[in-house]
MDTraj code that builds the backbone (N, CA, C; nanometers):
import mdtraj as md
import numpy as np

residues = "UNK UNK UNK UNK UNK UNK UNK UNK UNK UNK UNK UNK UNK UNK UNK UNK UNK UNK UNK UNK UNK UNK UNK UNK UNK UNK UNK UNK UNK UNK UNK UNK UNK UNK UNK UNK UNK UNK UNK UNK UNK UNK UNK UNK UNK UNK UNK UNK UNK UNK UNK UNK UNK UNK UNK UNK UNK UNK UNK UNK UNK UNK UNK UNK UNK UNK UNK UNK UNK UNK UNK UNK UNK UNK UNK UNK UNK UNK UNK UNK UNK UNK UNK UNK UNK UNK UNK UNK UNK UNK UNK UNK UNK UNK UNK UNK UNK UNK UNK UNK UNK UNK UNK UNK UNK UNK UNK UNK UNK UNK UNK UNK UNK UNK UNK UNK UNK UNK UNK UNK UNK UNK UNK UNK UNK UNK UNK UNK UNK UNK UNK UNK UNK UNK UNK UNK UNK UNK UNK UNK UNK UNK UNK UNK UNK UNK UNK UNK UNK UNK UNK UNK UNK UNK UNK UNK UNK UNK UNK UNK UNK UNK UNK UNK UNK UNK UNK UNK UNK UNK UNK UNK UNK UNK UNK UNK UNK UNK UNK UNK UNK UNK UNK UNK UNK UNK UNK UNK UNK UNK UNK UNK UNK UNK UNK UNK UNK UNK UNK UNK".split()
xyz = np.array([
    [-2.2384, -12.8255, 8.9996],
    [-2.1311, -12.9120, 9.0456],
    [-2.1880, -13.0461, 9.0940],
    [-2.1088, -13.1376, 9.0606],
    [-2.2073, -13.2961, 9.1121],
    [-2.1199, -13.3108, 9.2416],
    [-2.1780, -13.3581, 9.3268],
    [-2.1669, -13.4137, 9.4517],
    [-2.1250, -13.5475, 9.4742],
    [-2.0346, -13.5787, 9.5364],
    [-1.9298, -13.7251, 9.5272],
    [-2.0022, -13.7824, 9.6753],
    [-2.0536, -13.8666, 9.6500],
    [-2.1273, -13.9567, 9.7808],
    [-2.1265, -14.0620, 9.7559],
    [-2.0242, -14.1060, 9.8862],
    [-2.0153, -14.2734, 9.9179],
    [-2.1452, -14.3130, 10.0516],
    [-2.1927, -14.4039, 10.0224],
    [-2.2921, -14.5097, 10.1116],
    [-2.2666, -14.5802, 10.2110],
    [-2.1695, -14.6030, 10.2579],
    [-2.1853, -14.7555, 10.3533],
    [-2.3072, -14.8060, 10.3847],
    [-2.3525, -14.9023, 10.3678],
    [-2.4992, -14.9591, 10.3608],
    [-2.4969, -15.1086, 10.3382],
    [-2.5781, -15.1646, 10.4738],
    [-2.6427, -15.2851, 10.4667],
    [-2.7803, -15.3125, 10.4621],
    [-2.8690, -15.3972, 10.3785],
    [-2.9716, -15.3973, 10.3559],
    [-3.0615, -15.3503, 10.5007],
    [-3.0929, -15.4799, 10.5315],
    [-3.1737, -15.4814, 10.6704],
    [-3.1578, -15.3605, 10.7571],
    [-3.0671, -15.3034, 10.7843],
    [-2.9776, -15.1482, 10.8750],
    [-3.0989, -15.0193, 10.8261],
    [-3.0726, -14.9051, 10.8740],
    [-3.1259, -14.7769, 10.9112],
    [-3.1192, -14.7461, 10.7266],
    [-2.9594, -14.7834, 10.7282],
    [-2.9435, -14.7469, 10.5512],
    [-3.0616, -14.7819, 10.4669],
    [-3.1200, -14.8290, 10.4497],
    [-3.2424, -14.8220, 10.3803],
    [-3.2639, -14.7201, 10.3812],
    [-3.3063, -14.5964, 10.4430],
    [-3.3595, -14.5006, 10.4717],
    [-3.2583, -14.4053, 10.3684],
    [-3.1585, -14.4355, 10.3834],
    [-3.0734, -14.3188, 10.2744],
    [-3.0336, -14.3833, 10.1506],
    [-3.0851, -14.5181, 10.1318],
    [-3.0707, -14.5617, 9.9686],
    [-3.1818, -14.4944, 9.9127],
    [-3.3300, -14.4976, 10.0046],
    [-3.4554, -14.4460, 9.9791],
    [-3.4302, -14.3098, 9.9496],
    [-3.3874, -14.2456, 9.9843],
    [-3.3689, -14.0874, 9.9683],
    [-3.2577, -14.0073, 9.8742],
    [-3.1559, -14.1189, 9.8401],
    [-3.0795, -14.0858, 9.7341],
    [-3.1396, -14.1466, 9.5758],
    [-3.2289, -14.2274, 9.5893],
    [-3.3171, -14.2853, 9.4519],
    [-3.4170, -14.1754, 9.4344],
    [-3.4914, -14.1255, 9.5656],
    [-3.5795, -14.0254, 9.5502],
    [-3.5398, -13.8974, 9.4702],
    [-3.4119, -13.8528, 9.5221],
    [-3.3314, -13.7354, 9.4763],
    [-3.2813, -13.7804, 9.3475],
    [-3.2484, -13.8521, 9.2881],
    [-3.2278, -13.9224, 9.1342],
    [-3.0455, -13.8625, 9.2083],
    [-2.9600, -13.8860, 9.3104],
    [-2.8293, -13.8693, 9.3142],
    [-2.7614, -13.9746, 9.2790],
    [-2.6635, -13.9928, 9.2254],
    [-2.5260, -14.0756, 9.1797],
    [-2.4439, -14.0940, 9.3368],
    [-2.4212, -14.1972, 9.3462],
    [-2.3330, -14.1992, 9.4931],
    [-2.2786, -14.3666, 9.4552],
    [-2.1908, -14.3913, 9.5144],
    [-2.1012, -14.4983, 9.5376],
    [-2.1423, -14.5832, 9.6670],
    [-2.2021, -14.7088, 9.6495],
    [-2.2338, -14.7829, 9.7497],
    [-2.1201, -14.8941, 9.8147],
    [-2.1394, -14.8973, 9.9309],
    [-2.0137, -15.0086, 9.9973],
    [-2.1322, -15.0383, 10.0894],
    [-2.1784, -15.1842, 10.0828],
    [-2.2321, -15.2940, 10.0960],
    [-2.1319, -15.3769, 10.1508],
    [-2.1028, -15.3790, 10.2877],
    [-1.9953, -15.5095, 10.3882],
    [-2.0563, -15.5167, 10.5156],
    [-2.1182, -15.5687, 10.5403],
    [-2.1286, -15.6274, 10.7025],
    [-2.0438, -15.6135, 10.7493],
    [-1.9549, -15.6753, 10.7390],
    [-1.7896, -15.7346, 10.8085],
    [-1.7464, -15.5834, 10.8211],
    [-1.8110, -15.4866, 10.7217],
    [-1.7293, -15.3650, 10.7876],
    [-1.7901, -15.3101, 10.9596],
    [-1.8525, -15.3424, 11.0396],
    [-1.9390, -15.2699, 11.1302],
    [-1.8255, -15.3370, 11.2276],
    [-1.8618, -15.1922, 11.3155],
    [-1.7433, -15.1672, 11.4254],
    [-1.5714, -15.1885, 11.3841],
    [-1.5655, -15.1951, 11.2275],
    [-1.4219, -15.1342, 11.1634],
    [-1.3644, -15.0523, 11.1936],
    [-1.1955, -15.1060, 11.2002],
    [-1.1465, -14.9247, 11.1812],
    [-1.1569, -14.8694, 11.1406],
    [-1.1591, -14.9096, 10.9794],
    [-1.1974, -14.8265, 10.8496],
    [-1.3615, -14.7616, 10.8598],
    [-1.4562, -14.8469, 10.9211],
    [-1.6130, -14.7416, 10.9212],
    [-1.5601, -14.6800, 11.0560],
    [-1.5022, -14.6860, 11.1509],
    [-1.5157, -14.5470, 11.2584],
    [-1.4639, -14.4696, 11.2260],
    [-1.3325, -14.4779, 11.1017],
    [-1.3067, -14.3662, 11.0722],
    [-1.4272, -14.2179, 10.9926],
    [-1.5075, -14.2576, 10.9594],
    [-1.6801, -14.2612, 10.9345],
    [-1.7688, -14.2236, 11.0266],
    [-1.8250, -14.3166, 11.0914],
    [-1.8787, -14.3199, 11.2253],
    [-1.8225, -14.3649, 11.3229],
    [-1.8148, -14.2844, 11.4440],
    [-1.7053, -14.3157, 11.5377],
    [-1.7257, -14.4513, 11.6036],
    [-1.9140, -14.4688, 11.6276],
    [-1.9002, -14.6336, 11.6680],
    [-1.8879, -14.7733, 11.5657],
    [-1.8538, -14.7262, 11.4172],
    [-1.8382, -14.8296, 11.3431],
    [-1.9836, -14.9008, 11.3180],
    [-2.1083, -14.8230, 11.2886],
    [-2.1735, -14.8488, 11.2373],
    [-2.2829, -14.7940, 11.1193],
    [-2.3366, -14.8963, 11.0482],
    [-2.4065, -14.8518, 10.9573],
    [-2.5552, -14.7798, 10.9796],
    [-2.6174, -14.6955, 10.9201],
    [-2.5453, -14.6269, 10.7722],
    [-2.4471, -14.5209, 10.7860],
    [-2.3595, -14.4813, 10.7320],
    [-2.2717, -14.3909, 10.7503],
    [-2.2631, -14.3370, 10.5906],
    [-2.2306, -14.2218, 10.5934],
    [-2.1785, -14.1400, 10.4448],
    [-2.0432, -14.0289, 10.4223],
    [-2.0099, -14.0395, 10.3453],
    [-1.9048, -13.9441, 10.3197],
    [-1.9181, -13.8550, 10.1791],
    [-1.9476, -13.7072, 10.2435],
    [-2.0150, -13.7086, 10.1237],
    [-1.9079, -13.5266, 10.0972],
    [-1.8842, -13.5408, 9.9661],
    [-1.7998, -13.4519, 9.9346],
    [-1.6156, -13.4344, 10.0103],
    [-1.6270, -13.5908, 10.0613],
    [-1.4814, -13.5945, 10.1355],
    [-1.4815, -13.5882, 10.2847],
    [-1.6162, -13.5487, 10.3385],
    [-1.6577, -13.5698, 10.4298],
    [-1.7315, -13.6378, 10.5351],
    [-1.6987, -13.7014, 10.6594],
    [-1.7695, -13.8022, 10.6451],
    [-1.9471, -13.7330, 10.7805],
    [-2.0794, -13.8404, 10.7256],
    [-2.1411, -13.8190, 10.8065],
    [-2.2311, -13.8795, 10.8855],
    [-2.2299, -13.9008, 11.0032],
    [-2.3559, -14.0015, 11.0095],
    [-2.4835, -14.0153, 11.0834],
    [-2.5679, -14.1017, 11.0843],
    [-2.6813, -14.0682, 11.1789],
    [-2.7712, -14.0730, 11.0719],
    [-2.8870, -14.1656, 11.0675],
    [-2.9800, -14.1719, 10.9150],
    [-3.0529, -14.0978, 10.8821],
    [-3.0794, -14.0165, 10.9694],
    [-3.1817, -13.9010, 10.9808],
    [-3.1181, -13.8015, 10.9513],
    [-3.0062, -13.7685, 10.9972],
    [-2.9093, -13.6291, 10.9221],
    [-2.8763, -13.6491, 10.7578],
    [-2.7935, -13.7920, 10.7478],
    [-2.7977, -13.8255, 10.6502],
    [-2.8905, -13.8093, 10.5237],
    [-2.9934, -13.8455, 10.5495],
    [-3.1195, -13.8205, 10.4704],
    [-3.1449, -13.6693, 10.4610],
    [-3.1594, -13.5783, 10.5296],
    [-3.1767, -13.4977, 10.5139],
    [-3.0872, -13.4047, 10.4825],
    [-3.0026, -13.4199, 10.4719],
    [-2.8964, -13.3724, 10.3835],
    [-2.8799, -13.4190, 10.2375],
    [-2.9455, -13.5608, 10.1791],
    [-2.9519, -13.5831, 10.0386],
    [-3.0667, -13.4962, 9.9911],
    [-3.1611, -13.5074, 10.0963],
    [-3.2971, -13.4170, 10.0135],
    [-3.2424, -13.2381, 10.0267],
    [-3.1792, -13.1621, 10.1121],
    [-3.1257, -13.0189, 10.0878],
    [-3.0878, -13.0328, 9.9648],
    [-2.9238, -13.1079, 9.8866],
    [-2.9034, -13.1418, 9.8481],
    [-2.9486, -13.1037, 9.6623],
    [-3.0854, -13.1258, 9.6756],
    [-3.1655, -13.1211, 9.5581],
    [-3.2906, -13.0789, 9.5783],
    [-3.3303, -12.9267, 9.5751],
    [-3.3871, -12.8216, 9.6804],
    [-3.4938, -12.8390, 9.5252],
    [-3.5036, -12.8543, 9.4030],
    [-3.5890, -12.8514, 9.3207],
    [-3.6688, -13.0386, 9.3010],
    [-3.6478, -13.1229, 9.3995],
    [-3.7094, -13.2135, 9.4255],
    [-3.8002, -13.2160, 9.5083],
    [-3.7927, -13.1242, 9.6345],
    [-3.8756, -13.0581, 9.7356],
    [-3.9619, -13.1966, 9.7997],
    [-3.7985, -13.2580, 9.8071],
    [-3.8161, -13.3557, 9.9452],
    [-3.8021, -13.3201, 10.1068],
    [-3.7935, -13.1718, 10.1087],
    [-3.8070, -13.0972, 10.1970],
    [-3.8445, -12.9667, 10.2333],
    [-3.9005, -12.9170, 10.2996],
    [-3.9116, -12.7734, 10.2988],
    [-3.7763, -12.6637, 10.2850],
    [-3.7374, -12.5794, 10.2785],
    [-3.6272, -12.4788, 10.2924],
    [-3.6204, -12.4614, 10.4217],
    [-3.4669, -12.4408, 10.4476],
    [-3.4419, -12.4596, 10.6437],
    [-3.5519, -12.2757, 10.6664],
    [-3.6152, -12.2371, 10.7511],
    [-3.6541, -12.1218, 10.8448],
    [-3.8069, -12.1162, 10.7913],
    [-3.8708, -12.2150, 10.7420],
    [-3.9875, -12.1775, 10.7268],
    [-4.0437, -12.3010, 10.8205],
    [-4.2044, -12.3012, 10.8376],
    [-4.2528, -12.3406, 10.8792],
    [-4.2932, -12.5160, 10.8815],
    [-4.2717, -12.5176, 10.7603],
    [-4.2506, -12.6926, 10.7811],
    [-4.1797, -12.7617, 10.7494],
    [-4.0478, -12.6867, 10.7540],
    [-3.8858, -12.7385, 10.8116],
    [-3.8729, -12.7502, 10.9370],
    [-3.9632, -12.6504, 11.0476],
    [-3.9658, -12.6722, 11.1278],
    [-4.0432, -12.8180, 11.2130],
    [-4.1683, -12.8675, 11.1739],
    [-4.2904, -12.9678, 11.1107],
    [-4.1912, -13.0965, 11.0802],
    [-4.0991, -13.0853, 11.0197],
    [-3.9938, -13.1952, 10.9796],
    [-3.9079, -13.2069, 11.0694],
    [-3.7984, -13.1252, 11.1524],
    [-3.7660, -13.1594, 11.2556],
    [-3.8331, -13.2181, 11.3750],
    [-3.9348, -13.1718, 11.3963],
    [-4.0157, -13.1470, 11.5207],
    [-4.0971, -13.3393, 11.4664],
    [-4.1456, -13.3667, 11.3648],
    [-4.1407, -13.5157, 11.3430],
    [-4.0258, -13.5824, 11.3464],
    [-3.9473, -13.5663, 11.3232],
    [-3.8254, -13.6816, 11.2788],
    [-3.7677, -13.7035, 11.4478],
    [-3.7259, -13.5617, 11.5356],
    [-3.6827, -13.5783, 11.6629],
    [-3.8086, -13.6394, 11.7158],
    [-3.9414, -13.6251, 11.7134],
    [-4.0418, -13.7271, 11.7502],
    [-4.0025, -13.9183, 11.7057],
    [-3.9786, -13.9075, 11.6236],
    [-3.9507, -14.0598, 11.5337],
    [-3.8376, -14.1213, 11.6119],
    [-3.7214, -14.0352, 11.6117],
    [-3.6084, -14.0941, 11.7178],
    [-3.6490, -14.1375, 11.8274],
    [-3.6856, -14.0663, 11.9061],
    [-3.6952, -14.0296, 12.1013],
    [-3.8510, -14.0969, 12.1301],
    [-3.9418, -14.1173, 12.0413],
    [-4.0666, -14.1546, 12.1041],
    [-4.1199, -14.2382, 12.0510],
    [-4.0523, -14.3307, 11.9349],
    [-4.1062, -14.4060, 11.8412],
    [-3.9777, -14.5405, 11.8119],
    [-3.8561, -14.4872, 11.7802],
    [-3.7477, -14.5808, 11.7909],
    [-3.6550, -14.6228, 11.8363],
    [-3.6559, -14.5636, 11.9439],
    [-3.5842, -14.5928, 12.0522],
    [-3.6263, -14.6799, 12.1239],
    [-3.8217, -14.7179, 12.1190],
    [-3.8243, -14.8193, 12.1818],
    [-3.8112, -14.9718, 12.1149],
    [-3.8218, -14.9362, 11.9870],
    [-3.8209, -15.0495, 11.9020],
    [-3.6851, -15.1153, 11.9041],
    [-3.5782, -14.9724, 11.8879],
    [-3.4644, -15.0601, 11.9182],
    [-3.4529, -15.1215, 12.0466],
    [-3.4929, -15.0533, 12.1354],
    [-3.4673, -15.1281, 12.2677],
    [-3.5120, -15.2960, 12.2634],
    [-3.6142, -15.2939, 12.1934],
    [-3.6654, -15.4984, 12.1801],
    [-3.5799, -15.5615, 12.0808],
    [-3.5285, -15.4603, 11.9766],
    [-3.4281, -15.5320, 11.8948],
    [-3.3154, -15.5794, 11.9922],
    [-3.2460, -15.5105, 12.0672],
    [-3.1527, -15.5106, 12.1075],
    [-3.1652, -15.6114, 12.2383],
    [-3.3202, -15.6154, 12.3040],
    [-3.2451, -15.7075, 12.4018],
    [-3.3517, -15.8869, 12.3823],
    [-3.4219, -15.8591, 12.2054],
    [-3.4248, -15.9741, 12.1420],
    [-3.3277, -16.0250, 12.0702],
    [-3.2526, -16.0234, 12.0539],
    [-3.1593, -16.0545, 11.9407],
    [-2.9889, -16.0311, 11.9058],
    [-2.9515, -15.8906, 11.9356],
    [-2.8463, -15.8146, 11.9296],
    [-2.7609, -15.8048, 12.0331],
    [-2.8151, -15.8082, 12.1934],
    [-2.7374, -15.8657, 12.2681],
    [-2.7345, -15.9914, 12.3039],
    [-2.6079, -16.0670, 12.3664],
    [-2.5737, -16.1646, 12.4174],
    [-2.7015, -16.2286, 12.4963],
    [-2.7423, -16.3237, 12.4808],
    [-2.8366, -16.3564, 12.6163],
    [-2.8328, -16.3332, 12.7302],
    [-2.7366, -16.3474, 12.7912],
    [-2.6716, -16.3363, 12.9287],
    [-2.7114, -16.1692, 12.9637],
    [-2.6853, -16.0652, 12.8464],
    [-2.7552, -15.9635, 12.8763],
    [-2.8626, -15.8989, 12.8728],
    [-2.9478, -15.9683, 12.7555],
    [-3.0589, -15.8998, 12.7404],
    [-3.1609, -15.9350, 12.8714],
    [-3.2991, -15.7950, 12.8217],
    [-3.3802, -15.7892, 12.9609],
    [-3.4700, -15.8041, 12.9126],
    [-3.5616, -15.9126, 12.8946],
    [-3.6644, -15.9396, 12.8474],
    [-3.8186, -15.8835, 12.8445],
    [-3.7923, -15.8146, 13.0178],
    [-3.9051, -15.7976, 13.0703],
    [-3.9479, -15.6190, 13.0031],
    [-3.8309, -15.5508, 12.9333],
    [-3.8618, -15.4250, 12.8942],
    [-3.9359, -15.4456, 12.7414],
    [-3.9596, -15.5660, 12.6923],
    [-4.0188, -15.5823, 12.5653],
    [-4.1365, -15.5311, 12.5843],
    [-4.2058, -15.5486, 12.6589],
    [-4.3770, -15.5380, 12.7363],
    [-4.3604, -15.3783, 12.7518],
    [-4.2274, -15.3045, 12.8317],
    [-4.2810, -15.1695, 12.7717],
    [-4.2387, -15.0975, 12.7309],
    [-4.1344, -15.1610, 12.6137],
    [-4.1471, -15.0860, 12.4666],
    [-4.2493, -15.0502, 12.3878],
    [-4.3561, -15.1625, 12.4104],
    [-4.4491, -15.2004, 12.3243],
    [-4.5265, -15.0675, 12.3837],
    [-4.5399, -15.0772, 12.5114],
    [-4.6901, -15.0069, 12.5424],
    [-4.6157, -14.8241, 12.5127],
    [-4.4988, -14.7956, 12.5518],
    [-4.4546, -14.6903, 12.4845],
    [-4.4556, -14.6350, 12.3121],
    [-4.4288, -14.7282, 12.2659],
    [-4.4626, -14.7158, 12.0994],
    [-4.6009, -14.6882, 12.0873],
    [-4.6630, -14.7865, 12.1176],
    [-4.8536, -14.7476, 12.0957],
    [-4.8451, -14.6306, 12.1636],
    [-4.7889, -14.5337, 12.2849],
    [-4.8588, -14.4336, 12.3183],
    [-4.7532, -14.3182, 12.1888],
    [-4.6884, -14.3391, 12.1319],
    [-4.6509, -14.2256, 12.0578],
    [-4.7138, -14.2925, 11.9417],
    [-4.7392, -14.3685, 11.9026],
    [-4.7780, -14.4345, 11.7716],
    [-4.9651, -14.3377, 11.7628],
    [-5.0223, -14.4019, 11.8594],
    [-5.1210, -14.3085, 11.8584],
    [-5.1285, -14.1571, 11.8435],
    [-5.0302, -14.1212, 11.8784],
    [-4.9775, -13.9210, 11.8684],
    [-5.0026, -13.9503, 11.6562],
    [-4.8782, -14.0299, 11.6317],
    [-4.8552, -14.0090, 11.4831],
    [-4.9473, -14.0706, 11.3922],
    [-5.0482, -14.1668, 11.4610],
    [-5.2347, -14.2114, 11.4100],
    [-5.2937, -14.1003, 11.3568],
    [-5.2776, -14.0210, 11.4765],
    [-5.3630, -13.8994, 11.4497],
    [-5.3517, -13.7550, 11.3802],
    [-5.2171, -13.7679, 11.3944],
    [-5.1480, -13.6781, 11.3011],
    [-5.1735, -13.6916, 11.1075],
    [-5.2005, -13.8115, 11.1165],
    [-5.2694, -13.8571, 11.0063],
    [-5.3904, -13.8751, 10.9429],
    [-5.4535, -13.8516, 11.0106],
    [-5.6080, -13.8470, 11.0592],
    [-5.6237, -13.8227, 10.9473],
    [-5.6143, -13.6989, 10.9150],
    [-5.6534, -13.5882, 10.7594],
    [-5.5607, -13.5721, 10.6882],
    [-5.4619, -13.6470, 10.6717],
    [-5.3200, -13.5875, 10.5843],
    [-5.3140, -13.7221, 10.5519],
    [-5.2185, -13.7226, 10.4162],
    [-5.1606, -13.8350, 10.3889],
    [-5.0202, -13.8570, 10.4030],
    [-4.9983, -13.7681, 10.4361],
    [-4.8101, -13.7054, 10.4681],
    [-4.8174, -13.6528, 10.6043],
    [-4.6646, -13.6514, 10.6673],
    [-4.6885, -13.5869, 10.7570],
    [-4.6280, -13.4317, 10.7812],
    [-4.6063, -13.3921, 10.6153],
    [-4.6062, -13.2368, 10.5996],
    [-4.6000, -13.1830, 10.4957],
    [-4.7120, -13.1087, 10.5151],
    [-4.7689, -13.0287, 10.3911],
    [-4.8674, -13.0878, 10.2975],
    [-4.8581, -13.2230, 10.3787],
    [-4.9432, -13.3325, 10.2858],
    [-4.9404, -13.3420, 10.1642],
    [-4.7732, -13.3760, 10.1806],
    [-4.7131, -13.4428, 10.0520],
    [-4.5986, -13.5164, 10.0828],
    [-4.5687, -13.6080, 10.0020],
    [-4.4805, -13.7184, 9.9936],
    [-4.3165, -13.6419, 10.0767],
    [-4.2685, -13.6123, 10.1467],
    [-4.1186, -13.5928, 10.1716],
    [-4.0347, -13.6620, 10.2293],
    [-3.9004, -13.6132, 10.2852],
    [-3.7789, -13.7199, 10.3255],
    [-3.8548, -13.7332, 10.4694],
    [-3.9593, -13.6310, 10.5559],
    [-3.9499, -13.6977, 10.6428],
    [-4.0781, -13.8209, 10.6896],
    [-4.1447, -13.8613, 10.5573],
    [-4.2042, -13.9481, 10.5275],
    [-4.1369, -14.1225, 10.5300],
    [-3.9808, -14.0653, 10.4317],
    [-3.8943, -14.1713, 10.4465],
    [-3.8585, -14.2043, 10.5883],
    [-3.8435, -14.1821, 10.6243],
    [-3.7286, -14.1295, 10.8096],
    [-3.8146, -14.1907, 10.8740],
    [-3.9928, -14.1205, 10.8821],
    [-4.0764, -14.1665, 11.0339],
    [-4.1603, -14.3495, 10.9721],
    [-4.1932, -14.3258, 10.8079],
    [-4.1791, -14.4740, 10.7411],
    [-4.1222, -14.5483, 10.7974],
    [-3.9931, -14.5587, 10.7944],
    [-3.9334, -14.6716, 10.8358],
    [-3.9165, -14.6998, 11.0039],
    [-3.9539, -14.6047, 11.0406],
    [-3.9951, -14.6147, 11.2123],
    [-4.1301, -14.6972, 11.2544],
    [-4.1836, -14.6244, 11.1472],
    [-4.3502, -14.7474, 11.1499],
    [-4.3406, -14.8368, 11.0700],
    [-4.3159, -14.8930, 10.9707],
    [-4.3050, -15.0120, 10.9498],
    [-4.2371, -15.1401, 11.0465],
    [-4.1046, -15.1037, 11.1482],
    [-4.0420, -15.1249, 11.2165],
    [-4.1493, -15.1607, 11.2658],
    [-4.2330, -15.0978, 11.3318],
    [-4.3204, -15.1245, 11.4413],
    [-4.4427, -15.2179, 11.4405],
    [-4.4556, -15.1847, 11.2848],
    [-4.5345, -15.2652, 11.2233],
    [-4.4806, -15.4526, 11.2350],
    [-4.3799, -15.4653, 11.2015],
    [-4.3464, -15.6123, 11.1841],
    [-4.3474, -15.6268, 11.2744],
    [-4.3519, -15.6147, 11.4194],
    [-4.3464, -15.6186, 11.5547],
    [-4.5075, -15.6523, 11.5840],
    [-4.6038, -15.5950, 11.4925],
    [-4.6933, -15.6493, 11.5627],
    [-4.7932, -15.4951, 11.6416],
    [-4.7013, -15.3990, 11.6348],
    [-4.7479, -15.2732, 11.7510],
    [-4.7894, -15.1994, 11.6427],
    [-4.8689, -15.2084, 11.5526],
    [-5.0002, -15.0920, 11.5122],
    [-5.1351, -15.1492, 11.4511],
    [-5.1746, -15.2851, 11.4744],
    [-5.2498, -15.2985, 11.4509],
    [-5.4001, -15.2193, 11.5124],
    [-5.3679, -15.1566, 11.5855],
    [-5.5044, -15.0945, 11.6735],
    [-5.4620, -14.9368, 11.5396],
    [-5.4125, -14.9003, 11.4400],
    [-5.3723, -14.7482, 11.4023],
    [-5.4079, -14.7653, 11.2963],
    [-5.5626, -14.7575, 11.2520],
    [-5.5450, -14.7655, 11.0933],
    [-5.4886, -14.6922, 10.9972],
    [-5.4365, -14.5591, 11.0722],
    [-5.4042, -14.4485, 10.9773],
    [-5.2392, -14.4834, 10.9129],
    [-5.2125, -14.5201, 11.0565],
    [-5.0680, -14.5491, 11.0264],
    [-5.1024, -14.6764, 10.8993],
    [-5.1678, -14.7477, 10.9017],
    [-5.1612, -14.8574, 10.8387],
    [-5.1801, -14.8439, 10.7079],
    [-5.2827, -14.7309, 10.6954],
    [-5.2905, -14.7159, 10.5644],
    [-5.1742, -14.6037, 10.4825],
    [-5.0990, -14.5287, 10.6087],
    [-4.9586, -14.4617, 10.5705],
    [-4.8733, -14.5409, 10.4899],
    [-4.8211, -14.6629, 10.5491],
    [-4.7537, -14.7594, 10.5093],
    [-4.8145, -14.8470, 10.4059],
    [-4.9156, -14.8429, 10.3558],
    [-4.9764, -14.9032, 10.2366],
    [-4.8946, -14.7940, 10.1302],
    [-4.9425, -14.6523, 10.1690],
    [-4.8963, -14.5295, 10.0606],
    [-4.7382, -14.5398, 10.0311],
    [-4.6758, -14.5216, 10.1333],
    [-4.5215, -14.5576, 10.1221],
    [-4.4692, -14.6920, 10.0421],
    [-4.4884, -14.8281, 10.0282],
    [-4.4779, -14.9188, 9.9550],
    [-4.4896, -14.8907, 9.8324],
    [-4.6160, -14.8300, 9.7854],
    [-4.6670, -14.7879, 9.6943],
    [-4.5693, -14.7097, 9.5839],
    [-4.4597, -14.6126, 9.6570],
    [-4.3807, -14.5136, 9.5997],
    [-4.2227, -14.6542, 9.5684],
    [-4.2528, -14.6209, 9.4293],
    [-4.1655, -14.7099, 9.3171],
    [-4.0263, -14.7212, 9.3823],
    [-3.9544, -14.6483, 9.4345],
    [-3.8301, -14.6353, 9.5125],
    [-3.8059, -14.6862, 9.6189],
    [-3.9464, -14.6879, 9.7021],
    [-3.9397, -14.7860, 9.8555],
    [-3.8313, -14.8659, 9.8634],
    [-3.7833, -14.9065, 9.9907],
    [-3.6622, -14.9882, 10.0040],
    [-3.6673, -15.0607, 10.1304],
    [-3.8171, -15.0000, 10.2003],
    [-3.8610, -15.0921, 10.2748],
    [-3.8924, -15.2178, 10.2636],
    [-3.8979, -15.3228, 10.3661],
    [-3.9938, -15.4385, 10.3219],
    [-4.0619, -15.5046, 10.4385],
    [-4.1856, -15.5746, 10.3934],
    [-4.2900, -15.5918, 10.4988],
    [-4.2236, -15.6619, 10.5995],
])
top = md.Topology()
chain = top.add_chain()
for i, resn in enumerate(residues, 1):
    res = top.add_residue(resn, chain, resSeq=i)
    for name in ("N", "CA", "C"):
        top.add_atom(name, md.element.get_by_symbol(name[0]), res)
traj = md.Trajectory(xyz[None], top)
C-alpha cells in the first residue's frame, strides 16, 4: 500500500531533516513550501503552535522533526534507516536523538532565539556565552562517541545520523566545534551522502 504524505517545509527550518529522510527512504510525499504559513490556522491545524516542519501523513497529522523522521525511516523497514523498535539499537537511537534535543539543541536554539527570532527588547544576550559552553560540554560527549565509529549506530549511515547531523552542523556554523575533530570529520561524511539537505 503507498503511503500519502504531505510536508509542510521551509528550507532553512528543522524540515530539512525530513526532506533528508524522505529522499533517503526513496518516499513520494507532497511538499507545501509557505513561510507565510507559520503560526497559521491552517498549519495549527497540523501543529498546534503553527510551526514548521509538520506532516500529515496517511490523513493524519504529525509533528516534531525527530518523530517525524523517524517515522519515514519505520516506514521503509527494508532501507534500514533504523533499527526495529525492542532491540538494542533502537534503543542507541532514542537514547541519541533525546540526547540531540535536551543537550545539544536546545542550546543552539536558545542563541537563535535570543539572536535573531526574538524582538530586541526581549532577547538576553548574556545566555549566548552559556549556550556555547553547554553545547561544547555535550558536543564533547558526541566527539567521543565517535571516536571509533563513523555513525552513531551500528556504525552505519541511519535516520539518527540525519536528526543529531543537523544538530551539529547547527553548531558548527556557530562556530562551537572547532575544538571536535570527530564531529568535524562526521559532518564532512554527512555532506558527502548525495541526498544531504544540509548546508554549510
Amino acid at each position: 500500500m503507498t503511503t500519502e504524505i504531505i510536508l509542510y517545509e521551509f528550507g532553512p527550518t528543522r524540515s530539512a531533516r525530513c526532506r533528508w529522510t524522505l529522499l533517503e527512504a526513496g518516499l513520494d510525499f507532497e511538499s507545501i513550501e509557505d513561510q507565510s504559513l507559520i503560526h497559521s490556522d491552517r498549519l495549527k491545524e497540523v501543529h498546534p503552535l503553527g510551526k514548521l516542519p509538520a506532516a500529515v501523513i496517511d490523513g493524519r497529522p504529525l509533528f516534531e522533526s525527530s518523530a517525524i523522521c523517524t517515522c519515514f525511516a519505520d516506514l521503509v523497514p527494508e532501507r534500514n534507516l533504523i533499527a526495529p523498535a525492542g532491540t538494542w539499537e533502537r534503543a542507541l537511537h532514542d537514547q541519541w536523538t533525546s540526547f540531540g534535543m535536551t543537550e545539544l539543541e536546545a542550546h543552539v536554539w536558545s542563541t537563535a532565539r535570543n539572536t535573531f527570532v526574538l524582538p530586541e527588547e526581549e532577547r538576553l544576550p548574556d545566555i549566548i556565552g552559556q549556550n556555547a559552553v553547554a553545547f561544547g560540554q555535550a558536543g564533547a560527549v558526541l566527539d567521543n562517541a565517535l571516536k571509533d565509529s563513523d555513525y552513531l549506530v551500528g556504525n552505519r549511515f541511519s535516520v539518527t545520523d540525519i536528526i543529531l547531523g543537523y544538530t551539529v552542523n547547527w553548531g558548527n556554523r556557530l562556530g562551537l566545534i572547532e575544538s571536535f575533530p570527530n564531529l568535524q570529520r562526521y559532518l564532512d561524511r554527512l555532506f558527502e551522502r548525495p541526498h544531504c539537505t544540509m548546508t554549510r
